[in-house]
Structure formats: C-alpha cells, structure tokens
N, C-alpha and C positions, 0 to 999 in steps of 0.2 A: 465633487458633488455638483450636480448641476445648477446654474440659476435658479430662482422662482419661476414657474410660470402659471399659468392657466390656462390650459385648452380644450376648447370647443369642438364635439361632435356631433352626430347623429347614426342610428342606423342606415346601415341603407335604403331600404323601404320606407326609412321619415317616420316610425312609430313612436318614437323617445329620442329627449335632446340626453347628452351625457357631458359632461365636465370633471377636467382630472387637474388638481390644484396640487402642486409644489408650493410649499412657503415655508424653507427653513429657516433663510436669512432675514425675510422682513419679521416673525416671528422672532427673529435675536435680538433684532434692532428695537422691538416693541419690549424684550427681556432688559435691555441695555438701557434705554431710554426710563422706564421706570422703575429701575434699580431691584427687580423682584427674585424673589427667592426660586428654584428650583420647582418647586410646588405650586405655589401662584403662576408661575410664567406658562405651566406647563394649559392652568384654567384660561388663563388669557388667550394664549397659543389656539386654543379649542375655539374659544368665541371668535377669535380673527378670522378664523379658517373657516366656521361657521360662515361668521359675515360676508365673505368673499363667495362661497360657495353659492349662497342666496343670491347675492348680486351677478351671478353670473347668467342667472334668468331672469335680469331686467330690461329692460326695455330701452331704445336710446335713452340718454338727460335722466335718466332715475335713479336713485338713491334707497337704500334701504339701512334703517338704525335698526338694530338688534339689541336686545337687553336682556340678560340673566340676575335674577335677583333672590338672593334666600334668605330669606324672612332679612331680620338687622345683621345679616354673620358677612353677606359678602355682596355687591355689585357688579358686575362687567357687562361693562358698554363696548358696540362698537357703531361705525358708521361705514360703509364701501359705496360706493360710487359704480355706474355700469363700467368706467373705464379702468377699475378693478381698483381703485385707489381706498386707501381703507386705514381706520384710526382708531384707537378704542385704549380702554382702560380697566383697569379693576382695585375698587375701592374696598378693605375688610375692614371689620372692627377685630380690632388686635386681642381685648380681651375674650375675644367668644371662643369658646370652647371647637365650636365649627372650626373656626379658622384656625386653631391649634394643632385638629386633627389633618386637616391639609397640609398643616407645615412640617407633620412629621409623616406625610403622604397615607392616612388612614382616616379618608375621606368615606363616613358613612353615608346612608341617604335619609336625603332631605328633601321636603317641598322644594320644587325648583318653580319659578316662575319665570315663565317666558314670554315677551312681547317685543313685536314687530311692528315694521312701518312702512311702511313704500311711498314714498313719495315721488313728485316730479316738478323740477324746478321750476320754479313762479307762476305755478299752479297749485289752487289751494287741496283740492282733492287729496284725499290718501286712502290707504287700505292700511283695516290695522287690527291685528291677531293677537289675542290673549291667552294662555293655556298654562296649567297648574301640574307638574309630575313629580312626585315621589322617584328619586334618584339618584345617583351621586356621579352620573354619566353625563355630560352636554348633549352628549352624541343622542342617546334615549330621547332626553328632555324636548329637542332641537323636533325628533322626528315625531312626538307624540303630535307635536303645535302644527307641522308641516300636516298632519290627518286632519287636525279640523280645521285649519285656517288657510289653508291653501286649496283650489278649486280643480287645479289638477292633482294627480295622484305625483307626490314628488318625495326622492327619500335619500338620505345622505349616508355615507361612510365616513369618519372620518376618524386622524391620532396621530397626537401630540407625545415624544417621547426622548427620553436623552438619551444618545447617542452612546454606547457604554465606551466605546474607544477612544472617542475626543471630547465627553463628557458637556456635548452643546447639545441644543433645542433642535426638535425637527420636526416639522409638520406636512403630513400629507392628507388628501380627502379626495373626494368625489362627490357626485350628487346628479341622479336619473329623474325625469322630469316626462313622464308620460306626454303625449301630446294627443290633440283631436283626435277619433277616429282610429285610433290604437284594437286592433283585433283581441277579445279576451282572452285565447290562448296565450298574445305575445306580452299580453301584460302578467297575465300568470307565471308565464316562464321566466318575464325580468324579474319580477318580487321573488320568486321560489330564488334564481341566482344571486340578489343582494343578496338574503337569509344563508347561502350556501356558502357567500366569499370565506377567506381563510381573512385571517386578522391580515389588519394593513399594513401594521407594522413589520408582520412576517417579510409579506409579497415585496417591502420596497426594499426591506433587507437583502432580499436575495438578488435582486437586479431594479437599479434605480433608472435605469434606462425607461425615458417617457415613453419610446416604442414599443420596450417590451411589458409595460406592466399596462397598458391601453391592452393589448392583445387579452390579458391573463384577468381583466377587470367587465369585460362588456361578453354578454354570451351570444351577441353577432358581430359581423363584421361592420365596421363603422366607417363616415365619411368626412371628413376632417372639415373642420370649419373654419376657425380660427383662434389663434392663440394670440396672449399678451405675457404681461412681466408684470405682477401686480407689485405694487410697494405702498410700506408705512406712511402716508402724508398726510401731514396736519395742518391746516390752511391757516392757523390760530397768525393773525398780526396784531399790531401795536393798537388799528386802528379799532378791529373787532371786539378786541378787550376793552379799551374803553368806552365802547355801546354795552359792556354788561357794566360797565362802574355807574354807567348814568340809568341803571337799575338801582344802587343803592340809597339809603333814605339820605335825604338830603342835609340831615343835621350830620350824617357819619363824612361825608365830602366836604363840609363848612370846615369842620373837625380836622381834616388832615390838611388844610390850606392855613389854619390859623396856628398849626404845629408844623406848617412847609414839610409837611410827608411826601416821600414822593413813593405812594404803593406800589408794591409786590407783587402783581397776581398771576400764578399757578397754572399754567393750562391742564388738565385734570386726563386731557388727551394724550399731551405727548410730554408733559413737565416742564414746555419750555417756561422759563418764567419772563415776565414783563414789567421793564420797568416804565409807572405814570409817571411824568415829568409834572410835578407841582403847576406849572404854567398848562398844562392841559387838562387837569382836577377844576380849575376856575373855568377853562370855559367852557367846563361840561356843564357846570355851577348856573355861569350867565346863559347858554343856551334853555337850562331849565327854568331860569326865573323868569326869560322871554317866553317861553312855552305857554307861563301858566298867568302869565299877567298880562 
C-alpha cells in the first residue's frame, strides 16, 4: 500500500484546481491513538479526510478547524494546517441511542451540523461557515456547507472503509475547486462527472496506483502541481496545557497545591496526557495573584 499523500493539480487550461488525498496510515494512527471502535474510527476517518481536503485550498500560514456536531449524540473536531498537518478527535455520549446505532454501524439520519473556520496565523481575521443537514453521511453534510459557505463552486468525494482482507482503516477522497473565469460548459461537465464517479471505494480497490486512479477521477487531462505526505500532529506540550490550567478558577488550583496534586490533563486531540508538576500549579497561582493585584 502506498504512503499517505496529497496531490495537487489543475486542468490544463487552469479551469479547476483538483486534489487526490491518500490517508490510510495517518487515519490508523488517529484509530490507534484514541483507542476507538471500528465505527467511530471510521466517523473520525471522514472528518480527517474532510479536514485535510479543505486545507488543501488554503492559502500559505492558514489553518482551517472543522467541526461536526449532532445535537448531544457525538462531536468530531479537526484542525489541518496548509502544510497538510492535521489533528482531531471525536467526542460521544455513550448512553445515546445515536451512538449505539454507530456502534452497531446503523447509523440513521440526523441533523448534522457543520461549522468551519479559516484562519491565518497572528492575524485576527477569519472566515467562518455555519450549515445544518439532515444526514447520516459527512460526505453529504460536508458538501451541503461547501454550497453556501464557500464562494467558489467547491465539491468533495470522499470514504472511509475497512479493508475486508487485513481488516484496517482506509481512507481516500478528493475535492474539485472551480476557479475564476471557469467557461460554463466546463463547469457543467465537471459537476455532471463528480455526480457520474463510480463509488471511491470501488475505483481504489481496483487499482491504488496514484497514476492510475488521477487518470479514472478528472474528465480532463491535468497538470501536476504538487504533492506532500500529510500526517497526524498534535503540537499539545507541557507548556500549552498549563496556559489552559491558568483558565481554571482559582480556588480549584489553591485546592490541588494544598493536597500537593500534581494534575492530569488529557489532550482531547491526541490523548496524550500531561502531567502539572505541583511546583508549576503555584506559579501559575502567583503569576495570577501578580496579574490581578
């Protein structure tokens, strides 16, 4: 099987950008990492690929967070990076009926709510998209939000699926990105060929070769731009987790100094956990009592 990749094209006449994402292995390590079940990994898997896909028409230094949310039943966040680097998680309530139905893979539909972000770093600006779809598809949900919140015309393919031979995670996608000046025959003919593709998971079955399923995926000839190797990275350290502990109220910090605790906390991205060392709980303590006196 090949590496991850993501690569970058165009048609030749420059009418739409195209990107063709491999993420089997970072999607396992994202399965591996959060200890999830076949079902979940498979939702998370989607929004990874999601996120990656979006971020692959970013801009240099930009960022885009992605969120899926249905009603209290489940969460999945991610974060990617233009330099395809990408982090996320999925949060369920274990008693919800929803979530039961996932975990025996009979996932009906449901309001999906979908919101986006664009940002760019140490600039306060952002772009940021809200959209509600009745669905039990990401893929759907993803492209409803991409029709009203995105300015150009942009549309995705994308599936997450276990491998029936070696019974592991696999994730492929794409995602077509009209550009300025696009003639409206050649934009009619690319929507009529998304709407036409065969399922994804067929095409990569039959030949995973990145040259050949680029050829079997775009209905012109394309001009190659650039590719990477995206991967699961989660920037979380010792020092970023303790700027969210000097988020908490100040009698809960007093509290774990005068019972010499040395907290626990979770990164909710990748599960690394952290431990405070008691001696840096006080001088988050005396940095706040200088703040505010």
């Amino acid at each position: 099987m090949f590496q991850d990749y993501l690569f970058f094209a165009v048609d030749k006449p420059v009418f739409y950008s195209f990107r063709m994402l491999h993420a089997s292995h970072l999607v396992q390590e994202a399965q591996r990492l959060h200890q999830l079940n076949s079902q979940r990994a498979l939702l998370l898997s989607d929004a990874l690929v999601s996120g990656l896909l979006l971020s692959s028409l970013l801009d240099y230094n930009e960022q885009v967070n992605l969120r899926f949310h249905c009603g209290e039943h489940f969460t999945i966040g991610c974060e990617a990076t233009f330099e395809g680097n990408i982090r996320g998680y999925i949060e369920c309530a274990e008693d919800s009926p929803v979530v039961k139905q996932i975990d025996v893979g009979d996932f009906e539909k449901e309001e999906i709510l979908v919101r986006s972000v664009r940002t760019q770093k140490n600039k306060p600006q952002l772009a940021e998209g809200v959209t509600a779809s009745v669905t039990n598809r990401l893929e759907e949900a993803l492209n409803e939000h991409l029709t009203s919140s995105y300015q150009m015309n942009t549309y995705v393919r994308f599936k997450s699926f276990i491998d029936p031979q070696t019974q592991t995670l696999r994730a492929f996608g794409i995602v077509f990105q009209e550009l300025p000046g696009i003639p409206e025959e050649v934009s009619k003919e690319l929507h009529q060929h998304i709407l036409n593709l065969p399922p994804l998971e067929d095409l990569y079955n039959q030949n995973d070769d990145p040259d050949v399923l680029a050829t079997k995926l775009l209905p012109h000839e394309l001009k190659p731009v650039r590719s990477l190797n995206p991967k699961f990275f989660c920037p979380c350290t010792i020092e970023r987790v303790a700027e969210a502990l000097a988020t908490f109220p100040k009698s809960d910090l007093e509290d774990m100094v005068a019972k010499n605790e040395s907290p626990v906390i979770k990164c909710h991205y990748c599960s690394r956990q952290h431990v405070i060392d008691t001696s840096r709980v006080k001088n988050i303590l005396l940095a706040l009592d200088t703040k505010y006196n």
